[in-house]
N, C-alpha and C positions, 0 to 999 in steps of 0.2 A: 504494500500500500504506500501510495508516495505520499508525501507531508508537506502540504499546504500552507501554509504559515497565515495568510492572508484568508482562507475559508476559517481556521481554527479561530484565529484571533473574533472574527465574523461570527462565528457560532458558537464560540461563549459568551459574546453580547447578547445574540438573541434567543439562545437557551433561555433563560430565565424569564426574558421578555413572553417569550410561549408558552414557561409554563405559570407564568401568572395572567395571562390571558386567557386560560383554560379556567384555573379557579376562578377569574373573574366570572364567566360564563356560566361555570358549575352552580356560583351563589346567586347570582342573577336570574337566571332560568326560571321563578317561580315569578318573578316581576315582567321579566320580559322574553325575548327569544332568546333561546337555547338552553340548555337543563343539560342532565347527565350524559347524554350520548355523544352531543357536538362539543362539550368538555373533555370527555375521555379521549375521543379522536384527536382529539388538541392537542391534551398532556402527551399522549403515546408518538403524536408525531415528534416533540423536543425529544423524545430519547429517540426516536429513529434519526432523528438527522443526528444527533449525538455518536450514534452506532453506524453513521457513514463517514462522518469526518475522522473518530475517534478509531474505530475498529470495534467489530463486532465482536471480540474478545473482552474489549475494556466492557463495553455495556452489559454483558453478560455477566460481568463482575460485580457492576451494579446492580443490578437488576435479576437476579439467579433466576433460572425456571421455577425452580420450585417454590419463590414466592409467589411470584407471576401465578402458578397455580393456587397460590389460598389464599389469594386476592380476587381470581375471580371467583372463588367460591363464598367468598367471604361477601362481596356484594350481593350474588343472588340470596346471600342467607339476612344481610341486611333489607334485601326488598322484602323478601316474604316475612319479616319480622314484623314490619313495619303491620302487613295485613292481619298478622295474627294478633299483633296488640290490641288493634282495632275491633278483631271480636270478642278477643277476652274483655274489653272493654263495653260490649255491648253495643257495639253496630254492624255494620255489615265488613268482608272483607275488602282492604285498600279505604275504608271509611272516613275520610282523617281526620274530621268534625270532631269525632269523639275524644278524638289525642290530646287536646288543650283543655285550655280552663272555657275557651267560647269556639264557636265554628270559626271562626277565621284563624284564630288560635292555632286548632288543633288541625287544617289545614294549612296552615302555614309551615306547618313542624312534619306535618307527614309529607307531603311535596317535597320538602327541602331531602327527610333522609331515604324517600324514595329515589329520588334522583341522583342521592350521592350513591347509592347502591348499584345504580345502571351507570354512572360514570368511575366509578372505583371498577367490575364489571367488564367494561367494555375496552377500556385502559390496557386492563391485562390481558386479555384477551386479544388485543388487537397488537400485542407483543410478542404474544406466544407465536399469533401466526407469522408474526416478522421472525421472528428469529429460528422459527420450522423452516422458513424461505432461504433464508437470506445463509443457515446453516445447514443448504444440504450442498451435498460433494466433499465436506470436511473432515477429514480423519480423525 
């Protein structure tokens, strides 16, 4: 891999830049466009471009597969937490009314950790398939 000086210097400025542009999104998302999906997509691309300038070695040091796997497990088990509260709470499942002290409340609070669970989620998952890719042919 040949070393860039001018991409590297480039893309530790805008690492950070994307991946706060991603939570920006992530926390916003109940206010306005975009929520957990087009968050995670965000965060996941800062480590890909990371993992092209860097080498797919270093992010992999970052980043292990095996977190990457109980991260996406860990969101889908925060999505359906969020529904099961809500019954044991006494409304329907994904309900989020009931989460709070009032409906806006308690909608406010289940949107927010529903969408962190599809952006935590989708993040890792959308790494594991980069690094299935972008790691085959390697010894």
């Amino acid at each position: 891999m040949k070393h860039n000086l001018i991409l590297r210097v480039a893309s530790k400025f805008l690492i950070p830049l994307i991946i706060l542009f991603g939570l920006y999104v992530q926390f916003h998302g109940d206010y306005g466009p975009g929520g957990g999906f087009q968050a995670g997509v965000i965060f996941s691309s800062a480590i890909i471009l990371y993992a092209l300038v860097f080498g797919l070695d270093v992010a992999e040091k970052i980043i292990p597969a095996n977190v990457l796997r109980t991260l996406a497990g860990l969101g889908v088990v925060i999505y359906a937490s969020v529904g099961v509260a809500a019954l044991f709470l006494g409304g329907n499942y994904l309900e989020y009314g009931v989460l709070g002290s009032t409906q806006v409340a308690g909608q406010h609070l289940g949107i927010l950790l529903v969408e962190l669970g599809v952006g935590i989620t989708v993040a890792s998952v959308m790494l594991i398939i980069f690094f299935a890719f972008a790691g085959r042919g390697r010894s």
